[in-house]
C-alpha positions as CSV (number, residue, x, y, z in Angstrom):
1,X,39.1,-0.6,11.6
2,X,36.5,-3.0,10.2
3,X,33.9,-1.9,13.1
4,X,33.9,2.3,12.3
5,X,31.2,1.8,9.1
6,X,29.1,-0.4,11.2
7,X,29.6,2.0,14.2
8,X,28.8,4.9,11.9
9,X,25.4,3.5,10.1
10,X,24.3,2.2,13.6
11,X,24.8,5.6,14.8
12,X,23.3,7.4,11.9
13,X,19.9,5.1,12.0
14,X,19.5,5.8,15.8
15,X,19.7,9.7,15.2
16,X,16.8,9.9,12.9
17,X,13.3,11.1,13.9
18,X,11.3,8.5,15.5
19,X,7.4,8.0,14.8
20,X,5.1,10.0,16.9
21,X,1.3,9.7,17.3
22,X,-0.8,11.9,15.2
23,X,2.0,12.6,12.8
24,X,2.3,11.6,9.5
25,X,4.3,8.3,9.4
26,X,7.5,6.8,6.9
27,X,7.1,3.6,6.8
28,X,10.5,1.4,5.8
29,X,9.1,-2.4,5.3
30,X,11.7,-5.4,5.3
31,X,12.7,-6.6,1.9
32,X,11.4,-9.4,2.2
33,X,7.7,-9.6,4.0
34,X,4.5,-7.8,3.8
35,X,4.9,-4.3,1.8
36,X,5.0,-0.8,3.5
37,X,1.6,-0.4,2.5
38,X,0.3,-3.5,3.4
39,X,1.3,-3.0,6.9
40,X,-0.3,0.6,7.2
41,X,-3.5,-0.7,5.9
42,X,-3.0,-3.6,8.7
43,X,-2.1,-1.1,11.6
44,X,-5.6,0.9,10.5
45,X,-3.8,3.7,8.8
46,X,-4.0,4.8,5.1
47,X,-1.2,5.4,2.4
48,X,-0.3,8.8,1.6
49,X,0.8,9.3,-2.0
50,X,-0.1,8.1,-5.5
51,X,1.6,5.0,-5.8
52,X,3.3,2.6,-3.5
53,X,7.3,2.8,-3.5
54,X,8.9,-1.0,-2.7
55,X,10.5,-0.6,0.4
56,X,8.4,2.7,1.7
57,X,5.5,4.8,2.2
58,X,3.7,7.8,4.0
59,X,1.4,7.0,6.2
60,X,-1.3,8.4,8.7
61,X,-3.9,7.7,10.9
62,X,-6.3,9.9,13.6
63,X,-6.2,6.9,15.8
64,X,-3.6,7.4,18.9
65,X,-2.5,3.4,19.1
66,X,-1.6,3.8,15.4
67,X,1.8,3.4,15.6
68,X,1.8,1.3,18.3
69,X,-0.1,-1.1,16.0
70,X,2.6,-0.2,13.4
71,X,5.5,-1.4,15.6
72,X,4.0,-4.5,16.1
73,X,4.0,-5.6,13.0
74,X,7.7,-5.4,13.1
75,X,8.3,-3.2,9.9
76,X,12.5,-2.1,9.8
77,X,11.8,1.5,10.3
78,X,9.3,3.9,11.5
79,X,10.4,7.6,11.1
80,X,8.5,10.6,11.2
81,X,8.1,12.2,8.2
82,X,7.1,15.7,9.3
83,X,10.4,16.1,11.2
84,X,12.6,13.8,8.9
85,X,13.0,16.6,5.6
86,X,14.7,19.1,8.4
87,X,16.4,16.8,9.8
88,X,18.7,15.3,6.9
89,X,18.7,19.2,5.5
90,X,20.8,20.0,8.6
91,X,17.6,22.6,9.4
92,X,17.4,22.7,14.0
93,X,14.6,20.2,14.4
């Protein structure tokens, strides 16, 4: 019984909209590390939005290794954000 809610927010992570290139990107950063922005400036990207939320931003970048430069700086989650408002609206993605 104790194993359904981790079942359930395992499975409910691994449904959502993974990063593609040339989109624009939601960066989720660890609490503990190097900020959401921090790591899209690292990865060669730029922030989109005013200011810088603690655990995530928008990013994007014309570059096509962009977010494979992204996932190696090891950041918890890397969703993309043109897909992701449709997606937890119930919307066909």
């Amino acid at each position: 019984m104790l194993a359904i809610p981790v079942i359930w927010g395992v499975s409910a992570v691994a449904a959502l909209p993974r990063a593609n290139a040339g989109n624009p990107v939601l960066v989720i950063a660890w609490p503990v590390g190097a900020s959401a922005d921090s790591l899209i400036l690292r990865a060669g990207g730029y922030g989109i939005g005013l200011d810088a939320p603690p655990l995530g931003k928008l990013g994007h970048s014309q570059d096509a290794d962009f977010i494979d430069r992204l996932r190696a700086l090891k950041p918890l989650l890397l969703l993309d954000a043109n897909r992701l408002p449709s997606f937890l609206c119930g919307a066909n993605v």
